[in-house]
C-alpha positions as CSV (number, residue, x, y, z in Angstrom):
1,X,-97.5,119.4,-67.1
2,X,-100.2,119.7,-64.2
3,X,-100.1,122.3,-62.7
4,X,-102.3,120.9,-59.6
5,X,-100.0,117.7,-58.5
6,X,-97.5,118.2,-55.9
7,X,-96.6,114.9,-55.3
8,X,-95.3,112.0,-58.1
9,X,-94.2,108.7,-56.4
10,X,-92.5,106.7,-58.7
11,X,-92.4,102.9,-58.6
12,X,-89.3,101.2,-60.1
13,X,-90.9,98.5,-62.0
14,X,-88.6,95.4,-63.6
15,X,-90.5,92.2,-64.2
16,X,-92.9,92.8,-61.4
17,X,-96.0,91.5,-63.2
18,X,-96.9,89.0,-60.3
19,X,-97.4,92.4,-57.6
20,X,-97.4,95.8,-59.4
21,X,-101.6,95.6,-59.5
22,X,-101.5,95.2,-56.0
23,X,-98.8,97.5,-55.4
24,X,-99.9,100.5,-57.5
25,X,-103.6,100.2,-55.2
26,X,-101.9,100.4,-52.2
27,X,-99.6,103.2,-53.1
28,X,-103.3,104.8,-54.4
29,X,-105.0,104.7,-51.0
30,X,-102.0,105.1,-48.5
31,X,-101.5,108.5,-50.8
32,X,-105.4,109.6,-50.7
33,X,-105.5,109.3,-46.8
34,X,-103.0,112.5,-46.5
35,X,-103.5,114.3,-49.3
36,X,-105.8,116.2,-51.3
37,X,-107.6,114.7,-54.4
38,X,-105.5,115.5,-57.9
39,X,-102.9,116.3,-56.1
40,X,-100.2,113.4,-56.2
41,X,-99.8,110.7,-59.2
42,X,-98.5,107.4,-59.1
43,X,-95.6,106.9,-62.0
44,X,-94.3,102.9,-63.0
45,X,-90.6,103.6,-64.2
46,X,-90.7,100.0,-66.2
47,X,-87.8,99.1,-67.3
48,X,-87.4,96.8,-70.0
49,X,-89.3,93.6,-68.8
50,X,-89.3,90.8,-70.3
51,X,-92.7,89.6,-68.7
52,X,-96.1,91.3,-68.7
53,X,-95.1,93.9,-66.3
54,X,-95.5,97.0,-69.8
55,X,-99.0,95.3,-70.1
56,X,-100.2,95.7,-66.7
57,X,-98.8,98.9,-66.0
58,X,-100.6,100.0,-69.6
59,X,-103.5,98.5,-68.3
60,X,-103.3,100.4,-65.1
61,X,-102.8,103.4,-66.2
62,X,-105.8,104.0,-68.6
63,X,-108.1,102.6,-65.3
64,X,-106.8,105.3,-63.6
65,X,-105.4,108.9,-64.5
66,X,-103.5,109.3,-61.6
67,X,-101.3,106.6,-62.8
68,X,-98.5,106.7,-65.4
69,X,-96.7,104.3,-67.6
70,X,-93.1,105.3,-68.4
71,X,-91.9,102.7,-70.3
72,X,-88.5,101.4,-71.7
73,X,-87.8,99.4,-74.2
74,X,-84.3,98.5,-73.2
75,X,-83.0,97.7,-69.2
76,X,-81.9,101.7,-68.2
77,X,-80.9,100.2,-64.9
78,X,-82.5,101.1,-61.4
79,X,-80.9,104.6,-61.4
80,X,-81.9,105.3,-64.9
81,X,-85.0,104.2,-64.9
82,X,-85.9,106.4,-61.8
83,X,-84.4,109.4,-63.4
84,X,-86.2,108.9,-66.5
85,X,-89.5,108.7,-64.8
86,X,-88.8,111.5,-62.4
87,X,-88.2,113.7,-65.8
88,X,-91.5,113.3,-66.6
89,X,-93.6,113.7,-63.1
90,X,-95.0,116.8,-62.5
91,X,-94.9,117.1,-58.9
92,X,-92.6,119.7,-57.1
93,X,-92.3,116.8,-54.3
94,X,-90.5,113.8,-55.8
95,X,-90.2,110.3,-53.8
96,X,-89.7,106.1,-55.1
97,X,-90.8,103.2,-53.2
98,X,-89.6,99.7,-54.0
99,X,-92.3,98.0,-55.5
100,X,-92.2,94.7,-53.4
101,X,-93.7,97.3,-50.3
102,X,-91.2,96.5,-47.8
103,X,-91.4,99.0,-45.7
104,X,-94.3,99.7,-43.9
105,X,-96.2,102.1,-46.0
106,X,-97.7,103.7,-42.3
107,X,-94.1,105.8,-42.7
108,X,-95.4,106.8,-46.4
109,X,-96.8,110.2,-44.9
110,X,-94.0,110.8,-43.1
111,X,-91.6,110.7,-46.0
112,X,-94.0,112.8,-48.2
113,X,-94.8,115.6,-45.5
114,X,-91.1,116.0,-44.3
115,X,-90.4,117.7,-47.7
116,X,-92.9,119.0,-48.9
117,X,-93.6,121.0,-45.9
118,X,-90.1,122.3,-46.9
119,X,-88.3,121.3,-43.8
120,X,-86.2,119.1,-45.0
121,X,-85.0,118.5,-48.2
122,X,-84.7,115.2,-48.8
123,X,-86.0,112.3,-46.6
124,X,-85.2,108.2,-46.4
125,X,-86.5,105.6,-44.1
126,X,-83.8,103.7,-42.3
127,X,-83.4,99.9,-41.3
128,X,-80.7,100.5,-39.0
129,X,-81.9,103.5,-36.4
130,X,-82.6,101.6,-33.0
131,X,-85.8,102.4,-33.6
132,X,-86.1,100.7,-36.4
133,X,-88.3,97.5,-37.0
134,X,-86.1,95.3,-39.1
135,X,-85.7,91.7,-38.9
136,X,-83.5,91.1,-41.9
137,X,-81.8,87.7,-42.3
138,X,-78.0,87.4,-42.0
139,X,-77.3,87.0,-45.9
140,X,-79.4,91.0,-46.3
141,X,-78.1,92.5,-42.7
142,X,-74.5,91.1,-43.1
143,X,-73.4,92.9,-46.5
144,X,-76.2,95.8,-45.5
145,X,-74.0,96.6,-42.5
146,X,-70.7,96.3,-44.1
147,X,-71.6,98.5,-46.8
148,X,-73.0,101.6,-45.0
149,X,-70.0,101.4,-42.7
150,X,-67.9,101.7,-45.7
151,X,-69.8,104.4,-47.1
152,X,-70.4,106.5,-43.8
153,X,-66.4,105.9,-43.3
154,X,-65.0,106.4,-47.0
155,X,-67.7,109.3,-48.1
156,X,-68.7,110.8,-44.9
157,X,-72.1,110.6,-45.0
158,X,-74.0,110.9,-41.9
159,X,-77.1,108.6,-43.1
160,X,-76.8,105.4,-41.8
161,X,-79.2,103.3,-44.1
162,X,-78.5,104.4,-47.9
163,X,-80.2,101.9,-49.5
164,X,-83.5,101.8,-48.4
165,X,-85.9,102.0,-51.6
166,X,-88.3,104.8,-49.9
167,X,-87.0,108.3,-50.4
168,X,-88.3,111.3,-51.3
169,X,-86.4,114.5,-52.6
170,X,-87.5,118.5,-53.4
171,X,-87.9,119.0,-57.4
172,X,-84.9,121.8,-56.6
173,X,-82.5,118.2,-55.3
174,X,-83.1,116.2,-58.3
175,X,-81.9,119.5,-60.9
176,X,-79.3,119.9,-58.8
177,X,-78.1,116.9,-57.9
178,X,-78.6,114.2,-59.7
179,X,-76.8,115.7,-62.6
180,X,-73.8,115.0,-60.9
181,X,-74.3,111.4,-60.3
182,X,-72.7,109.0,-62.4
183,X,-73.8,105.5,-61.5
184,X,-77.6,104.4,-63.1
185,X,-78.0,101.1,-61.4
186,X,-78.0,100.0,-57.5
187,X,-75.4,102.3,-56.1
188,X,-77.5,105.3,-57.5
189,X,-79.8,105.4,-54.3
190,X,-76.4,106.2,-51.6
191,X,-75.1,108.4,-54.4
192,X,-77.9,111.2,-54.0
193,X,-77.8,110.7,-50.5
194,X,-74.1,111.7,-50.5
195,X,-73.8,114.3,-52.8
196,X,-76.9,115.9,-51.6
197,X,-75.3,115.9,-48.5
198,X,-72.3,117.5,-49.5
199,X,-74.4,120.3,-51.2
200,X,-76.0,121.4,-48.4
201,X,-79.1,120.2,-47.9
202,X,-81.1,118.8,-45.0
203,X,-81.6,115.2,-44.8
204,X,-83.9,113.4,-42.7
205,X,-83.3,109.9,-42.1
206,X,-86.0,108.4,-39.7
207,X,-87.1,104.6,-38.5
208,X,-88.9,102.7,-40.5
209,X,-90.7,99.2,-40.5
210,X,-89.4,96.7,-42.6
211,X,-90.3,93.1,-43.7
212,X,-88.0,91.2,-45.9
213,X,-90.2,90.5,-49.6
214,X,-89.7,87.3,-51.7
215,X,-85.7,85.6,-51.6
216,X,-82.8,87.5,-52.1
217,X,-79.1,86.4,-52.0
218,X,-75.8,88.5,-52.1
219,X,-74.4,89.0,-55.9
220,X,-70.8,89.1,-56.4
221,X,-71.2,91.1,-59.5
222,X,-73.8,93.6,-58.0
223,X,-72.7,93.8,-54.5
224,X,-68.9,93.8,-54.6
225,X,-68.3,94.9,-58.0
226,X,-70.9,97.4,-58.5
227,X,-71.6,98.8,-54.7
228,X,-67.4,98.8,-54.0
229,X,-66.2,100.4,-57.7
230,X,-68.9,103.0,-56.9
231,X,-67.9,103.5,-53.4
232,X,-64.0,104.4,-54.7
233,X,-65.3,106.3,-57.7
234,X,-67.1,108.6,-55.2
235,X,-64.2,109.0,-53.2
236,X,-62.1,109.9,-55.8
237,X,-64.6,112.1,-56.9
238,X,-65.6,114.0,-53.7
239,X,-63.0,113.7,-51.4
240,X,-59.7,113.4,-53.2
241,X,-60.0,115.5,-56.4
242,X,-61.1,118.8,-55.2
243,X,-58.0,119.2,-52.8
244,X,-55.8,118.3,-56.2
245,X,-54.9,121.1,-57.7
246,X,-51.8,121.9,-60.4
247,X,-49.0,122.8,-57.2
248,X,-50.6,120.0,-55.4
249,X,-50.2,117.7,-58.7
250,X,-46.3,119.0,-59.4
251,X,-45.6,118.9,-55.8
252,X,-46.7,115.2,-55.7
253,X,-44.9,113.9,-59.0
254,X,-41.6,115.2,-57.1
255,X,-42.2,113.4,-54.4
256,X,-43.0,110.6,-56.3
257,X,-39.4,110.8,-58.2
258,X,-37.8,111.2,-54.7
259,X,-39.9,108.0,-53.0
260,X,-39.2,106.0,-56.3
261,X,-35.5,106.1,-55.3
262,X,-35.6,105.6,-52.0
263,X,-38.4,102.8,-52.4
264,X,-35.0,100.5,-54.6
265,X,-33.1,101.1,-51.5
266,X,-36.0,99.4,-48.8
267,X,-36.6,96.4,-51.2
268,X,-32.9,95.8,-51.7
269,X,-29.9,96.2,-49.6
270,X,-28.5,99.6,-49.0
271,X,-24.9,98.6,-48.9
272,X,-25.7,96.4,-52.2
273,X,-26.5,99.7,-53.9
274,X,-23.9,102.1,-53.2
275,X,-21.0,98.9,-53.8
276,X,-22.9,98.3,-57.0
277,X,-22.7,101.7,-58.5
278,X,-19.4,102.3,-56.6
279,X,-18.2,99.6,-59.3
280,X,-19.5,101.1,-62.2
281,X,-18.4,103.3,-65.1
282,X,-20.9,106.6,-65.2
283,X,-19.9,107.5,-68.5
284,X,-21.4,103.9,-70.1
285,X,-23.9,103.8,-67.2
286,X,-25.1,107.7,-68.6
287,X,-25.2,105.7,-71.9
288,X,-27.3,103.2,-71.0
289,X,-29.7,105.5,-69.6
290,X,-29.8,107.0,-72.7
291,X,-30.6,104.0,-74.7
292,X,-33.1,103.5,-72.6
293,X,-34.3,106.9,-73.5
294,X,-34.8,105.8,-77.1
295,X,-37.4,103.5,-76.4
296,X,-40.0,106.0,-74.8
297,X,-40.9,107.1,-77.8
298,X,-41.5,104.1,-79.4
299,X,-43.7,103.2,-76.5
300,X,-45.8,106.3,-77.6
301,X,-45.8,105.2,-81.6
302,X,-47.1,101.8,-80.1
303,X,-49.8,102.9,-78.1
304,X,-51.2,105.6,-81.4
305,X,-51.2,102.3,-83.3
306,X,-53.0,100.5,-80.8
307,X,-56.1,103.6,-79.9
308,X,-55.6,104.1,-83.8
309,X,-57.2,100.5,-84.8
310,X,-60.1,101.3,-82.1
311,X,-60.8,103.9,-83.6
312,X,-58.8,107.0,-81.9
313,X,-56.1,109.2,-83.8
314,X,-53.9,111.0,-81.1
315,X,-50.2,112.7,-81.1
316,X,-47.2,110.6,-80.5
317,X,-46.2,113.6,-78.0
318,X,-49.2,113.3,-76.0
319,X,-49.3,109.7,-75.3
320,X,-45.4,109.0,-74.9
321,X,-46.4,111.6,-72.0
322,X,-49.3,109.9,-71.2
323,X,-47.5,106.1,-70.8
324,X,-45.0,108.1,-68.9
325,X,-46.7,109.4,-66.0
326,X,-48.7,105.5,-66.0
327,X,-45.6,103.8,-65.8
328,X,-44.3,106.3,-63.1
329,X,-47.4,105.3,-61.0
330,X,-46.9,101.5,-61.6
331,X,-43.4,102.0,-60.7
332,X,-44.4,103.4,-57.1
333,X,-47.7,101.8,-56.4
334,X,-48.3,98.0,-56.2
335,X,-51.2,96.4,-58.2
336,X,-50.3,98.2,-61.3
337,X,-52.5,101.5,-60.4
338,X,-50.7,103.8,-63.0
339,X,-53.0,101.9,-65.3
340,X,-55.4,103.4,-64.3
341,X,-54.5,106.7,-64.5
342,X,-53.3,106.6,-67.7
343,X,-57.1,105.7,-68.5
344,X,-58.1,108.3,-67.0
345,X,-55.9,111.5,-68.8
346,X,-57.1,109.7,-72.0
347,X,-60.4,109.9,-71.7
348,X,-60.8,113.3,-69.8
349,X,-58.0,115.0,-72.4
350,X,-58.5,113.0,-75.6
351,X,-62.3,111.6,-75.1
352,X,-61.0,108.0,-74.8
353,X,-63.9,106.1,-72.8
354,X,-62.7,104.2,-70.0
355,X,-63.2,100.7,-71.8
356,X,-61.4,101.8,-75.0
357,X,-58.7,103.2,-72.5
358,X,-58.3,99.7,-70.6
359,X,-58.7,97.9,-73.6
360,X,-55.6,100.0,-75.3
361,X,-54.1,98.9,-72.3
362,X,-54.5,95.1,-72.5
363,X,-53.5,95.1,-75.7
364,X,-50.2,96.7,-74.8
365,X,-49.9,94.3,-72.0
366,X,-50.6,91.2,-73.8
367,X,-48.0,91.9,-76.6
368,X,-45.5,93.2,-73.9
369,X,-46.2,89.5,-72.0
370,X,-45.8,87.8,-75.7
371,X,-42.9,90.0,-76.7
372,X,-41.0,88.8,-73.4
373,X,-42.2,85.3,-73.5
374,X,-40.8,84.9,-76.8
375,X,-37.6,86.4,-76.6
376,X,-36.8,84.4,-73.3
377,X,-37.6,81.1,-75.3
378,X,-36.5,81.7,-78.2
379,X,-33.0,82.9,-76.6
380,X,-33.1,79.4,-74.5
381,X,-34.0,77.4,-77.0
382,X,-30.9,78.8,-78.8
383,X,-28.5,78.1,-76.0
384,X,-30.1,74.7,-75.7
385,X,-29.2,74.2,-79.1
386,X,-25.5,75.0,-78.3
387,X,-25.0,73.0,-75.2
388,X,-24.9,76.2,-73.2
389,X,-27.8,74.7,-71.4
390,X,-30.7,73.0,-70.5
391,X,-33.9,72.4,-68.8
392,X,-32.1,70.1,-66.1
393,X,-29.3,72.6,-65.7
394,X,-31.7,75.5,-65.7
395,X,-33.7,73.8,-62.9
396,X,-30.8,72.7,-61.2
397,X,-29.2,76.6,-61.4
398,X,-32.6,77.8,-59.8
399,X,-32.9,75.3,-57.2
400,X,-28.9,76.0,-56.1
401,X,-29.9,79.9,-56.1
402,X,-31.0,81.8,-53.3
403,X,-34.6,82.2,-52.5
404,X,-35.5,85.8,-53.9
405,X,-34.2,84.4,-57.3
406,X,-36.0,81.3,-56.9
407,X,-39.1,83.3,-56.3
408,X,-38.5,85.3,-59.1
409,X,-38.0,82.8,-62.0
410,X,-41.2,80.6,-60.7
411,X,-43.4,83.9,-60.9
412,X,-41.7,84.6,-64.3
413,X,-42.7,80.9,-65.6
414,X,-46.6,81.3,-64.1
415,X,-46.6,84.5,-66.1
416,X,-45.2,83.6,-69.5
417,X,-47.6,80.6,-69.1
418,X,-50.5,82.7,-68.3
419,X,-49.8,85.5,-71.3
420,X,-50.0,82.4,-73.4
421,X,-53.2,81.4,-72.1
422,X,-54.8,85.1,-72.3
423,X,-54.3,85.0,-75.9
424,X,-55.7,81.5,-76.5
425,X,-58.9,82.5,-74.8
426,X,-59.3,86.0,-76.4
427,X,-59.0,83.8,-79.5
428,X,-61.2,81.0,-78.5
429,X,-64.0,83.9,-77.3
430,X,-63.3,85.5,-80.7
431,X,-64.0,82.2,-83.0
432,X,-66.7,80.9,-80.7
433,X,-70.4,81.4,-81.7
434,X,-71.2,81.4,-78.0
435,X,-71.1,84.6,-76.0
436,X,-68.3,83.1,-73.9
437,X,-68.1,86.3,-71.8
438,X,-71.9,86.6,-70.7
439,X,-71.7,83.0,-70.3
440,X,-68.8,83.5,-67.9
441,X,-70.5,86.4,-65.9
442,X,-73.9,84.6,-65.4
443,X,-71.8,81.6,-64.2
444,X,-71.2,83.9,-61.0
445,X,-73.9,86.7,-60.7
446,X,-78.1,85.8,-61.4
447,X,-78.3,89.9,-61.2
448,X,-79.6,91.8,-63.8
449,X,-76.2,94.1,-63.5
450,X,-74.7,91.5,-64.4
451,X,-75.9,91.7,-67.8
452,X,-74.4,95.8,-67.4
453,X,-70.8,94.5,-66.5
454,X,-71.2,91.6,-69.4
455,X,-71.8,94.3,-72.0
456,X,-68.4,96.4,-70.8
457,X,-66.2,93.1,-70.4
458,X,-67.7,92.2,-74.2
459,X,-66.9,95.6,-75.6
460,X,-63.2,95.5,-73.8
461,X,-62.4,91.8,-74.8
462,X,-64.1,93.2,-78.9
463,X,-61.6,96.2,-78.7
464,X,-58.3,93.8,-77.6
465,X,-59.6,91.5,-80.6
466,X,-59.5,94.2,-82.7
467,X,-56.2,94.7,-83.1
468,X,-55.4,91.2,-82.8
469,X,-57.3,90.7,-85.8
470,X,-55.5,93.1,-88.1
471,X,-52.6,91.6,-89.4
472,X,-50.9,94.8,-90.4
473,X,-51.9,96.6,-86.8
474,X,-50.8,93.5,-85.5
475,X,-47.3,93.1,-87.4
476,X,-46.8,97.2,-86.8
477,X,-47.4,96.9,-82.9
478,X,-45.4,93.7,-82.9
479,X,-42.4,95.2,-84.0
480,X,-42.5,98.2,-81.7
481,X,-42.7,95.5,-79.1
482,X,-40.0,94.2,-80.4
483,X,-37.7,97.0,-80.7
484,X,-38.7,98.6,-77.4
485,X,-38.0,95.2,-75.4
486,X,-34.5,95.0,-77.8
487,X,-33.7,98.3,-76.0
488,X,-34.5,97.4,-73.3
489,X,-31.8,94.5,-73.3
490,X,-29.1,97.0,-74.5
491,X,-29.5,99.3,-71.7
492,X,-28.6,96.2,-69.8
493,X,-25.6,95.1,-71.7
494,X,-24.8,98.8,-72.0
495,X,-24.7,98.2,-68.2
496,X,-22.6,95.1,-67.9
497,X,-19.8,96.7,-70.1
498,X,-19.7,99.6,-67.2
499,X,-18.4,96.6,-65.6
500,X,-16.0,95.4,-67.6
501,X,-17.4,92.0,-67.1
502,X,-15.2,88.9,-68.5
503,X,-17.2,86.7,-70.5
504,X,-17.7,86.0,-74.2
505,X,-19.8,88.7,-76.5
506,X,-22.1,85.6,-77.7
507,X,-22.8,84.3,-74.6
508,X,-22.9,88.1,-72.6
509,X,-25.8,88.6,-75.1
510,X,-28.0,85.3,-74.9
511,X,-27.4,85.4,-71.4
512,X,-28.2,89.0,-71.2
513,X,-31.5,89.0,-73.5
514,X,-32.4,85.8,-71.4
515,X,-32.0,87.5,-68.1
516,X,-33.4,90.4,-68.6
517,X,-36.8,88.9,-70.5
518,X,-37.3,86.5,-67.8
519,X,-36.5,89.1,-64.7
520,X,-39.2,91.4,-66.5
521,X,-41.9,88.4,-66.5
522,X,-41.0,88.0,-62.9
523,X,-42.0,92.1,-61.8
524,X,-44.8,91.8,-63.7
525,X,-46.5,89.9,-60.7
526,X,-47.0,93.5,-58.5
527,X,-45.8,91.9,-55.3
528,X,-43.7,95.1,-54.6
529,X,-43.7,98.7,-56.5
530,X,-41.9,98.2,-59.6
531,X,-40.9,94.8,-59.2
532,X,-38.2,96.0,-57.3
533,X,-36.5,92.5,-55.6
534,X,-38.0,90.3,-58.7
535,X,-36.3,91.6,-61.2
536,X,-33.0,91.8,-59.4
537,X,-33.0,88.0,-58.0
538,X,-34.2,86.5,-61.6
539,X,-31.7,88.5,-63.1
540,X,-28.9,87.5,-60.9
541,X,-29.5,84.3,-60.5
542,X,-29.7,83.3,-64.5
543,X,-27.1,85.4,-65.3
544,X,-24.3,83.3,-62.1
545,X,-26.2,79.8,-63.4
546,X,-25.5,80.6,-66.9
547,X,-22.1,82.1,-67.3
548,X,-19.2,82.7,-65.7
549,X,-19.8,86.2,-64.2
550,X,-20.3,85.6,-60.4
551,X,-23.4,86.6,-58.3
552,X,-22.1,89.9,-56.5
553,X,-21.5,91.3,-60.0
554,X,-24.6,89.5,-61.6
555,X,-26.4,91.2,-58.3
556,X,-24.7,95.0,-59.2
557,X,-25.5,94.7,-62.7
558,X,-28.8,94.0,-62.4
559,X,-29.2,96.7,-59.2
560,X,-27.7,99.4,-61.7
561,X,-29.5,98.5,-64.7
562,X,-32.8,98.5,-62.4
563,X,-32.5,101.8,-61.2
564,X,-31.0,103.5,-64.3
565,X,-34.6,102.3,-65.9
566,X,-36.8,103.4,-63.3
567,X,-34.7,106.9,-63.0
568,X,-35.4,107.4,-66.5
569,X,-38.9,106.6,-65.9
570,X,-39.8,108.6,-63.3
571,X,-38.2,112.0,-64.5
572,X,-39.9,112.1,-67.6
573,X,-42.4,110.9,-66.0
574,X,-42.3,114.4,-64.0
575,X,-41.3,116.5,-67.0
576,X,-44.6,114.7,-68.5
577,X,-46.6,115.9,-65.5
578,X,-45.1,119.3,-66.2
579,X,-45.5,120.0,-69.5
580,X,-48.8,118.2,-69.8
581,X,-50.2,120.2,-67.2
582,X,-52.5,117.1,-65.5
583,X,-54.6,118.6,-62.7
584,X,-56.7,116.2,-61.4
585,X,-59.5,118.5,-60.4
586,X,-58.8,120.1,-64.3
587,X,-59.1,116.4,-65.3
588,X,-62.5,115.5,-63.2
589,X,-64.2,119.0,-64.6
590,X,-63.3,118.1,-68.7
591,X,-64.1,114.4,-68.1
592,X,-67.9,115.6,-67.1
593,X,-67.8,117.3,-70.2
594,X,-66.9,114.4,-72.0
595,X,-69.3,112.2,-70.6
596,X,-72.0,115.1,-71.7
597,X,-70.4,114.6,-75.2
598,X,-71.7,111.5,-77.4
599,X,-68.5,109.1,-78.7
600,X,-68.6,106.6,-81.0
């Protein structure tokens, strides 16, 4: 190290051959007018061109020994590649300026002095002070605007310009902070400015001079993937999880059960559900709930099957818990957000990364959607076959029904037909010879994170296909799809005999596996928590169209059977909670461990 620089300026460098020579000089001089000679260094963080970028900067940097080469032979990302180089500088004052000079490098002294005078502790030029000098076109300003608003309003951060590329930081801020950060592309930049602020440390933000460099255009992969996931990581990770702790956890999963409960009464009549169980037998409705019961823990031997063929072995205990307190959260929350949860105890308790989490997940998904599917056609095909029905007097029983059940069996069709169509293309990407995936992800972004979220999306879709192609995995977590959907369809029929419904076993049973398989498509669509409402009208309506039990009772049954399923759910999904012990802040501190840890 030497001992006599104070100041290393680091210039991000990727494919930049056409104005790093020019850049690196004027970086040089604007440097050499402020401060004393052998005192600063000049550091090109290249990272992984493809051009002649490594040449130049090599070239450079043997013309002059106050410039570096840190090079890369594979794309680190913007954050990475910063860190990387800042590693390796020697000053105690650390700063990075976009290489296309933007900002007016008069403010370069400025930035420089205002820490390493020690005043402040980190410093950032800003686009959007009124003092500022900016005249950014719409297609920069627009998104620019939107995004520190969302950042300042989410993340309560006081700086009002994070992404300016001309920041500077004490040696003491970058071996504290940046630890902590996660992200190693774009959003890297308002990362450090955020947790630095929330560590205490000065931060001066002051006007800058800006002119717009060369074309730019807003990238739906960079921009709204990349800037908004890191946005609602960060709030997760520094606003919401350090006021979680274990009471506030147990405390919540109760008032989850208790809000699960009242949410079947707001999507459904009131009156509807007291009649309903009014009318019913407890002792077979207590049954039913316990047949229900049974097939918990097959959902748990399912799931070990599935992590087990990507290459995970974990307890049957653990994760019957673990799809428990997931399926409590998608049973409450719209958009299915227990998923993620469950992807997230995995990986912090059982070092699961997130992509092998949400891969374990579509698999589960896809073989639940084909499990379904099949059993509802098969099952109609087989009343077909008797005269019981067919397609005209199915489409005339849904077109006579009323409109929540009408709803519910057209989301239920759109579904089966898109599970079908998942599989064909995770088949058709896996026989292709083309990288369908990247293919698809260029199609919409000309980013170079795109190639980033290519290379998770081809690892998730490679995990799914792995268990696919296994035909034992594949016949094991077939069957346990089976047999936990077949359960599912007793606990209803369990439920219709705690009416003492008049109709025929034989066609109580088709009618019932039918119902229940499509009314199970229909929730799947997460237009209310649980599919509370979808399930009931497909339900109702198939079962008044295709026998002779009328709608009231075809309405009760359905109501009962509903709620003894997501009773069942969200109590052990409390006991799960419980006995697991899962701590959010518990599960933020071991999943930093984790990440410190190398998986395969």
């Amino acid at each position: 190290m030497n001992q006599e620089v104070a100041v290393s300026v680091v210039l991000p460098a990727y494919n930049e051959a056409a104005t790093l020579a020019g850049t690196v000089e004027t970086t040089l001089s604007t440097l050499d007018a402020f401060l004393p000679a052998g005192s600063f260094e000049v550091l090109v963080a290249e990272d992984g061109c493809d051009d002649d970028t490594p040449e130049i900067a090599t070239r450079l940097a043997g013309d002059d020994d106050r410039v570096r080469h840190i090079h890369s032979d594979e794309r680190l990302g913007r954050g990475g590649a910063l860190v990387r180089a800042f590693e390796a500088a020697d000053g105690e004052t650390l700063a990075y300026l976009d290489t296309d000079l933007a900002t007016d490098m008069t403010h370069l002294e400025t930035l420089i002095e205002s820490v390493r005078t020690g005043e402040y502790d980190v410093a950032t030029g800003s686009r959007l002070l009124g003092a500022s000098d900016a005249d950014r076109p719409a297609n920069r300003d627009v998104p620019s605007k939107v995004f520190n608003r969302l950042v300042r309003l989410f993340l309560r951060s006081s700086v009002h310009d994070h992404q300016c590329g001309f920041k500077a930081f004490s040696r003491e801020v970058f071996e504290d902070v940046v630890p902590t950060i996660d992200d190693d592309h774009w959003f890297w930049d308002t990362e450090l400015l955020v947790r630095a602020q929330r560590a205490g440390y000065r931060v001066n933000e002051f006007p800058v001079a800006w002119t717009p460099k060369g074309d730019t255009k807003v990238d739906f992969v960079r921009d709204v993937l990349g800037m908004g996931g890191g946005i609602l990581r960060t709030w997760w990770q520094v606003i919401v999880a350090p006021r979680i702790t274990r009471r506030v956890t147990l405390a919540a999963g109760t008032l989850l059960t208790v809000l699960a409960v009242v949410l079947m009464t707001q999507y459904l009549e009131v009156s509807s559900v007291l009649d309903a169980i009014e009318g019913a037998d407890l002792a077979l409705v207590a049954v039913s709930a316990l047949v229900y019961a049974l097939s918990w823990p097959v959902r748990g031997v399912r799931y070990r099957d599935i992590l087990a063929e990507l290459g995970f072995e974990e307890g049957v205990g653990f994760l019957t818990g673990a799809v428990f307190v997931s399926q409590t959260g998608n049973l409450v929350f719209p958009a299915r957000a227990g998923d993620a949860v469950r992807a997230y105890v995995v990986k912090t308790r059982r070092r699961v990364p997130y992509p092998a989490g949400f891969a374990s997940l579509a698999v589960e998904r896809v073989f639940d959607l084909l499990t379904i599917t099949l059993l509802a056609g098969v099952v109609f095909l087989g009343l077909a076959a008797t005269g019981a029905t067919s397609l005209t007097g199915l489409a005339s029983t849904v077109a006579g029904g009323h409109q929540s059940g009408q709803l519910a069996v057209t989301v239920a069709g759109g579904i089966g037909v898109i599970a079908i169509a998942a599989v064909g293309l995770i088949v058709a990407s896996a026989s292709s010879d083309s990288n369908l995936v990247r293919r698809g992800v260029r199609s919409i972004s000309t980013d170079a994170y795109a190639d980033t979220v290519a290379g998770v999306i081809e690892r998730f879709v490679g995990d799914v296909q792995a268990v696919a192609s296994d035909r034992r995995a594949f016949v094991r977590v077939g069957a346990s799809s089976l047999l936990i959907w077949t359960l599912d369809v007793v606990t209803a029929l369990v439920v219709f005999a705690a009416f003492d419904v008049s109709a025929a076993p034989a066609t109580l049973l088709a009618v019932g596996f039918f119902a229940v398989s499509v009314g199970n498509l229909a929730k799947v669509l997460p237009l209310s928590p649980g599919g509370i409402g979808l399930y009931e009208g497909a339900f109702a309506l198939l079962v008044t169209g295709l026998s002779p039990v009328g709608f009231s009772v075809a309405l009760a049954v359905a109501i009962v059977d509903h709620a003894v399923k997501n009773v069942v759910t969200v109590i052990g999904g409390l006991v799960s909670m419980a006995v697991l012990n899962v701590s959010l802040t518990t599960a933020v501190e071991e999943g930093q461990e984790v990440e410190a840890t190398p998986t395969e």
